[in-house]
C-alpha positions as a printed Julia matrix, in Angstrom:
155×3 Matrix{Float64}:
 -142.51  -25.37  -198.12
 -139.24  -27.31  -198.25
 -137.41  -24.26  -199.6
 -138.9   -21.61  -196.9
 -138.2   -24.65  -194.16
 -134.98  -25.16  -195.21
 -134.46  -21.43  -195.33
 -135.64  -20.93  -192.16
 -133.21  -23.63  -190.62
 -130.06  -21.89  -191.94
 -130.9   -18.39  -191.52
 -131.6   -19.76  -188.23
 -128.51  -21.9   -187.7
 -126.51  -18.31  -189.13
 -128.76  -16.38  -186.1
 -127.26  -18.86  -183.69
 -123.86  -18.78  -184.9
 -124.15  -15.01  -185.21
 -124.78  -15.2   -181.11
 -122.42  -17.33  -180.47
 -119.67  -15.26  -182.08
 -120.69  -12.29  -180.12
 -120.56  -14.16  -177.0
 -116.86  -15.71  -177.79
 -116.27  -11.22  -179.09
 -117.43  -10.52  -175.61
 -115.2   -13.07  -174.02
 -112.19  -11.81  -175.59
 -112.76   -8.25  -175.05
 -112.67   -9.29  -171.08
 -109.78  -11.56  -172.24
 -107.83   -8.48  -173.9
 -108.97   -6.08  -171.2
 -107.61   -8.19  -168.55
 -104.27   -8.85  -170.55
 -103.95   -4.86  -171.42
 -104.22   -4.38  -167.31
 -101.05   -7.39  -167.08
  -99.36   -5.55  -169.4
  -99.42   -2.08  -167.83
  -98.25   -4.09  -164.85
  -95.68   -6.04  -166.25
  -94.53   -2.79  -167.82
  -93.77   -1.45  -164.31
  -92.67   -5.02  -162.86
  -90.1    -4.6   -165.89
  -89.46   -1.04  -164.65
  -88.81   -2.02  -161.25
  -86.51   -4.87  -162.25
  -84.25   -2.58  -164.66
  -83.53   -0.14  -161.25
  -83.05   -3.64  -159.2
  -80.84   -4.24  -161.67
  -78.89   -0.99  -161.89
  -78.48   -0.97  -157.83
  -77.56   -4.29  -158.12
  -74.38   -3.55  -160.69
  -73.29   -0.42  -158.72
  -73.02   -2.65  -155.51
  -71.18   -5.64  -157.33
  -68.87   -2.89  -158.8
  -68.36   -1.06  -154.9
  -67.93   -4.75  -153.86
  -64.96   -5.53  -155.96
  -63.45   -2.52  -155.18
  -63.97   -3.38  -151.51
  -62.23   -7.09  -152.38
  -58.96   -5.38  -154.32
  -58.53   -3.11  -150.99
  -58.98   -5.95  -149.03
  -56.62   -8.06  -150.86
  -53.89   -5.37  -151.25
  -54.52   -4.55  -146.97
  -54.31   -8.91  -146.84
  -51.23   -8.74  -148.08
  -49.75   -6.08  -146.72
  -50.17   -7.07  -143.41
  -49.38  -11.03  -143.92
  -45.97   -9.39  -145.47
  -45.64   -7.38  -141.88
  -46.45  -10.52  -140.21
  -43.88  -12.97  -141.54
  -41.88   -9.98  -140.97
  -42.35  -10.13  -137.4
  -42.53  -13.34  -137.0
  -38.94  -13.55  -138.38
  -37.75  -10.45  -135.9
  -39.81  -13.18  -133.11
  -37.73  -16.27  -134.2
  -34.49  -14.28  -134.0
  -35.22  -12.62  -130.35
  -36.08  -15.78  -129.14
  -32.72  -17.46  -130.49
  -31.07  -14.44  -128.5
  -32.81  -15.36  -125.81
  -32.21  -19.31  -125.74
  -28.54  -17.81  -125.63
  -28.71  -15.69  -123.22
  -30.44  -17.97  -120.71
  -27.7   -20.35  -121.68
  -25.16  -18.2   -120.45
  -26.81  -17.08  -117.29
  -27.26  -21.01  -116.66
  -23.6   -21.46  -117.28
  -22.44  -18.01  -114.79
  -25.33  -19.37  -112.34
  -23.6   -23.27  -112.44
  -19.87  -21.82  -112.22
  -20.83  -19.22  -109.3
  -22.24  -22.45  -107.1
  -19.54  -24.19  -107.47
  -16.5   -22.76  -105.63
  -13.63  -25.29  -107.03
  -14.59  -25.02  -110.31
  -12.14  -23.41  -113.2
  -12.99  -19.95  -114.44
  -15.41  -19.56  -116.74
  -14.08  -18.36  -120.3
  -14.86  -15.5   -121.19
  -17.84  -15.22  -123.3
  -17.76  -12.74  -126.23
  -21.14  -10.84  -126.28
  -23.72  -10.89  -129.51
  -22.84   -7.68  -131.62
  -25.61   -5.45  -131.53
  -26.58   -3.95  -134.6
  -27.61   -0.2   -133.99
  -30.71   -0.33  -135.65
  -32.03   -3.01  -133.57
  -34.76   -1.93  -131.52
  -34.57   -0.85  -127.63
  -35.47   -4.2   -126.01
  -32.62   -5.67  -127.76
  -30.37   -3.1   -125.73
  -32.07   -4.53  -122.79
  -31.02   -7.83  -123.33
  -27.33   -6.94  -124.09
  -27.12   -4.93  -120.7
  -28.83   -7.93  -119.08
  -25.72  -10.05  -120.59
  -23.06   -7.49  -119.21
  -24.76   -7.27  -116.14
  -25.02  -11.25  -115.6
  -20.98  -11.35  -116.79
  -20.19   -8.88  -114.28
  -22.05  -10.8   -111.16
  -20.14  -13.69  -112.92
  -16.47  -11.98  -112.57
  -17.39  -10.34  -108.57
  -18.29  -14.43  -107.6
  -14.98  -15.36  -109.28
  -12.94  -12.57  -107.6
  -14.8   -13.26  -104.07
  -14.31  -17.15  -104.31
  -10.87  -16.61  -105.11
């Protein structure tokens, strides 16, 4: 009876086992079910990212070429600007000495005793110079001329 009991107990223990591995087979089939469904997922999360990707690159690469035109317009323009700003600097020396001048033909037409004014030799105009220069020279005759009629009337 020993033997058949002690039979019994293991081909009993290997029924129970037997169970229990079918159990833990049924778990991982969910397991490996559930894991096949990620992966088809996945797959198209991974699909998804490569095109993010690819978008991604083309606009980087229409962005730099957007920054070089940018930089080469930058710098074209901050050349035409100190440009400018020199052709500003240089009108508005012109202009310090033409006010000067009018101040002087303004102080010596007041003042009825005092000596003639010297003759003041005008700022050669270069040709290329733009209009509103031309203005300011025929500003300077005209102010020389008022200067010579208030000589000639105070005299």
């Amino acid at each position: 009876m020993s033997d058949q009991f002690l039979s019994l107990l293991i081909e009993s223990l290997v029924a129970v086992l037997l169970v229990l591995t079918i159990g833990y087979c049924l778990i991982l089939n969910r397991r490996l079910k559930r894991l096949r469904a990620d992966e088809s997922s996945l797959r198209a999360t991974i699909a998804e990212l490569v095109a993010a990707t690819t978008v991604a690159e083309r606009a980087i690469e229409g962005l730099r070429t957007t920054v070089t035109d940018c930089d080469a317009t930058l710098g074209e323009r901050l050349r035409n600007a100190e440009r400018i700003s020199a052709d500003l600097s240089r009108d508005v020396r012109r202009g310090d000495e033409i006010i000067s001048r009018i101040h002087r033909i303004a102080i010596a037409a007041k003042s009825p005793n005092a000596a003639p004014l010297e003759p003041v030799a005008p700022t050669p105009i270069v040709a290329a110079e733009r209009p509103a220069t031309n203005r300011v020279s025929a500003a300077v005759a005209a102010a020389q001329a008022i200067a010579s009629r208030t000589r000639g009337q105070a005299a």
